[in-house]
Structure formats: C-alpha cells, structure tokens
C-alpha positions as CSV (number, residue, x, y, z in Angstrom):
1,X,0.0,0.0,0.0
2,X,1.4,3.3,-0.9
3,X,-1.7,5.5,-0.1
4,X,-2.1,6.7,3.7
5,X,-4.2,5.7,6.1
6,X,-5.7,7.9,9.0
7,X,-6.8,6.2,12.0
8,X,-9.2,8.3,13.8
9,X,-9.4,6.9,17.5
10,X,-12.4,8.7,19.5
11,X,-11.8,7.7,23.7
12,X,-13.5,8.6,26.6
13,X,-12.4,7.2,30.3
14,X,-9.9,5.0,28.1
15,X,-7.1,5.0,30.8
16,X,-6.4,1.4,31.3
17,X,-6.8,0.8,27.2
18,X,-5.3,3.5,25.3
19,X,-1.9,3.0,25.3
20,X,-2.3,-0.8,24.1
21,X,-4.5,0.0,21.6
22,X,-2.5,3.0,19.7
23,X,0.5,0.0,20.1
24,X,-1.5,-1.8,18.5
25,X,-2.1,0.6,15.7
26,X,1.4,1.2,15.3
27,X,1.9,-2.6,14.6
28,X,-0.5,-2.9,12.2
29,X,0.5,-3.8,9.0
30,X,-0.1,-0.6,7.1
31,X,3.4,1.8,6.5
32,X,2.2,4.7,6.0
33,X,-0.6,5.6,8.5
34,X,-1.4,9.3,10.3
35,X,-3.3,8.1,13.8
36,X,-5.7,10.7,15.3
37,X,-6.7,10.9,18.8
38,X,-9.6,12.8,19.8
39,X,-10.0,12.6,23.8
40,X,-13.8,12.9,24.6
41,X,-12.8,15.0,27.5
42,X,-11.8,12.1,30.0
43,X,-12.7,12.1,33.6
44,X,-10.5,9.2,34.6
45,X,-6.7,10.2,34.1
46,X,-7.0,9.5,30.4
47,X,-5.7,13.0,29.6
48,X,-2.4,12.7,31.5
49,X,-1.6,9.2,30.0
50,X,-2.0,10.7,26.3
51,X,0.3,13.8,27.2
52,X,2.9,11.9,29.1
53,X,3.0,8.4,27.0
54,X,0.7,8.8,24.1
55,X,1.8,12.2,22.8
56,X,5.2,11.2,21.3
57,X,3.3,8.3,19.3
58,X,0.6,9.4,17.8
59,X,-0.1,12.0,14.5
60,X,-1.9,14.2,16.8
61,X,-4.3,13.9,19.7
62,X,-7.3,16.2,19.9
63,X,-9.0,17.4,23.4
64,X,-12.8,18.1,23.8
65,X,-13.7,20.7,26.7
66,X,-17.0,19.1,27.0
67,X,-18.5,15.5,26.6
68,X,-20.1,15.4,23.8
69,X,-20.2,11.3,22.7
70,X,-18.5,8.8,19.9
71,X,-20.1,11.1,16.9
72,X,-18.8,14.3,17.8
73,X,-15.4,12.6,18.6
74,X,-15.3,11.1,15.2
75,X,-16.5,14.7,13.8
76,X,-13.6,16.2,14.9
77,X,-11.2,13.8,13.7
78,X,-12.5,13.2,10.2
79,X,-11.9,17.0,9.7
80,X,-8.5,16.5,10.9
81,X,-7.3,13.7,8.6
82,X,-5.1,13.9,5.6
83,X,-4.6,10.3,4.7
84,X,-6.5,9.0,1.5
85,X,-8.7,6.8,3.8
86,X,-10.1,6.9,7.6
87,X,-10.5,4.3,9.4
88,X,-12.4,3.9,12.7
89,X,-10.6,2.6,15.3
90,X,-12.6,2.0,19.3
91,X,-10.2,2.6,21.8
92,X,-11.2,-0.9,23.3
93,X,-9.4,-3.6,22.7
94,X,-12.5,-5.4,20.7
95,X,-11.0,-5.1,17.2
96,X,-7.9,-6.3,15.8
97,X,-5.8,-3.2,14.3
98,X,-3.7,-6.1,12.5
99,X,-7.0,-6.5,9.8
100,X,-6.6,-2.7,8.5
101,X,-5.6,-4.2,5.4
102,X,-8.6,-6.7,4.9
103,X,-11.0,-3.5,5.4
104,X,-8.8,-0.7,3.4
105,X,-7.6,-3.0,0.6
106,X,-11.0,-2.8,-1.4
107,X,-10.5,1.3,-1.2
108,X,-6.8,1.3,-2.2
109,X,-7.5,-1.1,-5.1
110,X,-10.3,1.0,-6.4
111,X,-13.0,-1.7,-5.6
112,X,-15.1,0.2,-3.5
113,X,-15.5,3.7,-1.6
114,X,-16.8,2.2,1.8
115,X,-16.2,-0.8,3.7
116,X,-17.2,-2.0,6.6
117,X,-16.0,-4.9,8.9
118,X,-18.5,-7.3,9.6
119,X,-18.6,-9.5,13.0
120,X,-20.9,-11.4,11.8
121,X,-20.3,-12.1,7.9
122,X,-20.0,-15.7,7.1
123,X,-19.0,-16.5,10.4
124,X,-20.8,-17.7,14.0
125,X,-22.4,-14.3,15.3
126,X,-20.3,-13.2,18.4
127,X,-21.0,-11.3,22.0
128,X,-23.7,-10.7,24.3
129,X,-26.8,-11.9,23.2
130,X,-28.7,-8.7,23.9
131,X,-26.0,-6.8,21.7
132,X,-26.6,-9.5,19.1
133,X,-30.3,-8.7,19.1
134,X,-30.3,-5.3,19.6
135,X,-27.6,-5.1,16.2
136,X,-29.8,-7.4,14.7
137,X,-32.7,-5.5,14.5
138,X,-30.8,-2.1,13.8
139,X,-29.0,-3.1,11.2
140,X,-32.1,-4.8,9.7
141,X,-34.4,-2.0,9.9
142,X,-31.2,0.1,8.6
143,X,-31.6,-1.8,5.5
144,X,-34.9,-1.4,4.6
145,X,-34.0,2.4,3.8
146,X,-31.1,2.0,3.2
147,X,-31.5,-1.2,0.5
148,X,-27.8,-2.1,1.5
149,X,-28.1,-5.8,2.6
150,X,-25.7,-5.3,5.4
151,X,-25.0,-7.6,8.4
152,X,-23.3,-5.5,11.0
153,X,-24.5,-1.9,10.4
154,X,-23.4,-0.8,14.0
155,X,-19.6,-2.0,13.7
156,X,-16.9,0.2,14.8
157,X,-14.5,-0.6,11.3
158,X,-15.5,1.7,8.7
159,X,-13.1,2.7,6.3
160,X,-13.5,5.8,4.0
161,X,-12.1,7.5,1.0
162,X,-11.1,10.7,3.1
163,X,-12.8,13.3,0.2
164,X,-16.1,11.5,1.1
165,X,-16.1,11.2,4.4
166,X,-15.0,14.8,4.8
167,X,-18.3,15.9,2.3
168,X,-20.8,14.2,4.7
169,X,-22.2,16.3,7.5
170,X,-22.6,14.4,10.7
171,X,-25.2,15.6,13.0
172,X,-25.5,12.9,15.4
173,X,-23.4,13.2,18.6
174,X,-23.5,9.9,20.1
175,X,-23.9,6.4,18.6
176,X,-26.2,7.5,15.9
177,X,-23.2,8.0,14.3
178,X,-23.5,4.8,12.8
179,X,-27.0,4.6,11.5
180,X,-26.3,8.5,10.1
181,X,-23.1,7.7,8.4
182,X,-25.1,4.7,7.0
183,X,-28.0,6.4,5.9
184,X,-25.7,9.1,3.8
185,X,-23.3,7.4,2.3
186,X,-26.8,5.4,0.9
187,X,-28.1,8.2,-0.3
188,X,-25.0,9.3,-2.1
189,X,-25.5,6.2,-4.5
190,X,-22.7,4.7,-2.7
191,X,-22.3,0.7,-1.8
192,X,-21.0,-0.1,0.9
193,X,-18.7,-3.2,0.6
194,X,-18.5,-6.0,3.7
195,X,-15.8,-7.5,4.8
196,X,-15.6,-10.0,7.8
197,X,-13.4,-9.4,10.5
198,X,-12.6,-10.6,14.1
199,X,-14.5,-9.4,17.3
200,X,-13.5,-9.5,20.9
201,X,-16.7,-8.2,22.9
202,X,-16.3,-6.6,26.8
203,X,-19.3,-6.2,29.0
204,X,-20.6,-3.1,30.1
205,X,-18.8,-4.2,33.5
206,X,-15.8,-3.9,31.6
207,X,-16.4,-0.6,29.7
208,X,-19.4,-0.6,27.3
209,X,-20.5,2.5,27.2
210,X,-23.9,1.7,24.8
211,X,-27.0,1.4,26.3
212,X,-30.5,1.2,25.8
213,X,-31.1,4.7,25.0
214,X,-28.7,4.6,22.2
215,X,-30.7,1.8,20.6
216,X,-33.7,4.0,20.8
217,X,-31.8,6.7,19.3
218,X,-30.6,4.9,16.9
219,X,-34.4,3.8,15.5
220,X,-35.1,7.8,15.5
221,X,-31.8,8.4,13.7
222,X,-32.9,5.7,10.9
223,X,-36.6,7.3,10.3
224,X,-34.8,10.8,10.5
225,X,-31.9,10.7,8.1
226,X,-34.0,8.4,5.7
C-alpha cells in the first residue's frame, strides 16, 4: 500500500486501554498511517496518559472541553485527517488493528469507496446476546432504507475514501453516528462493501458505554436521516 491511512481513535475514560490500543495501531501492518486521537474529555486520568505516553506516538491527539459522545469525537477527527482513507478505530481492545488491510484493501484497489468490517459475515455471530439482538434489529431496519443488505450496520471498522467522508455532514453526537453515516453514504448512490473481521466483545462491567437509550436513538436516527 502506498496510499495513507488515518486512523481516527475517538476515547473517553480509556485509561487502562489506550496505550495498548494505539500500540496496537502502530503494529498494524499498514506503513504509511497518520493516527488521530480525539480525547472525549476524560474524567479518569485518560488526559495525563495521552500527554505523558501517548503524545510522542501518535499524529496528533485532539482534546474536547465538554462530553459530547463517539459522533462528535469522530467529527472532529475526520476534519483532521489527511490520509487518503479513515479508518475507525474504538479505543477498546474489541477489534484487531492487525485487519486494516482486509477492510482498506477494497479502497486502495479502487473496488469500492466504503467498507465495513462485519462480525458477523460468514461467520458464528459473536457477543452478548442482547448486543446481538439489539444489532440485529438495527442493522435490519437500517436496511430497509437503506437497501444495503448489510450484516453489522453498528460496527466500529469503517473505512473511507477521506474526500467523502469529509463531504458528509454528521449531525448525530453519540452512537447515531453509525445509523447517520449509514443512511448518507446510501443516499449518495454509494455501496458499501463488507468485509468480515474478528470481534473480541467486553461487558458493560468492563467498559461498554452503549446502552439502551442509544438503541432508541438509533431507530429515530434511521426514520430521520432516511
């Protein structure tokens, strides 16, 4: 690959994660790759691990004043990006950073505009079975505005040509991110290509931060955008 890749990495209360998961991004097998932090202003000592171990590592790292959610984290880093694709990258450790290429490859070979990793393409679906459910039924109802046959509409990797990305306005502040992002790159005439990738799910004990509220959202953000 000689095109670069951004990595926008949106984070909020990420103390105990960040650092292994921007290692991870440095080890992925990708050369030439611009990684973007954007701190949803941390309450847990996220802040000081970025400046004092993060800093030298990283592209550049963003800081929001207030909380504002996942969407207006991503937001602020897709304006910031200068590679020829964006990638979205949790700061959890539930995706593998070593499977850029499997999601970016379709992009850099011209083959598509948008991908998306799928958890559950082809392969046993994985997590908690409310998750499951709850993706399930978002990602089906997604389609039926949409008309994009996906099966994992609510996945963290998606993967961008940075010129369209950067055209989209995003609205939604939270997790209807994914659901907006969906419904505009749909209405753009765009198809979005799936991949499958790995999944390694935590519980809301370990750092979830969706909830039922966000699934609620998420059905008014599919009516809305559509």
């Amino acid at each position: 690959m000689s095109e670069k890749l951004s990595v926008v990495i949106p984070c909020y209360n990420e103390k105990e994660n960040i650092r292994s998961i921007v290692e991870a991004v440095l080890a992925s097998p990708v050369p030439d790759k611009e990684i973007i932090v954007v701190d949803d202003c941390s309450k847990d000592g996220t802040r000081t691990v970025l400046e004092e171990e993060i800093k030298p590592l990283v592209s550049k790292i963003i800081y929001h004043d207030i909380n504002q959610g996942k969407g207006a984290a991503l937001r602020t880093g897709f304006k910031a990006a200068t590679g020829d694709v964006v990638i979205v990258q949790d700061a959890d450790l539930e995706y593998d950073p070593k499977e850029y290429p499997r999601v970016v490859q379709p992009i850099f070979n011209g083959e598509a505009e948008v991908v998306y990793g799928s958890r559950f393409l082809h392969q046993k679906r994985k997590g908690y079975l409310a998750n499951r459910l709850a993706n399930w039924g978002l990602t089906t109802f997604s389609n039926l505005f949409t008309r994009q046959g996906l099966t994992d509409m609510e996945t963290c990797y998606k993967a961008f040509k940075r010129e369209i990305i950067q055209s989209i306005e995003i609205k939604e502040n939270r997790f209807g991110f994914e659901p907006e992002i969906t419904s505009k790159i749909s209405k753009k005439g765009i198809r979005i290509k799936e991949v499958p990738i790995s999944y390694y799910p935590r519980s809301n004990e370990e750092g979830k931060k969706i909830g039922f509220k966000d699934g609620l959202r998420a059905l008014y953000v599919i009516c809305r955008y559509h």
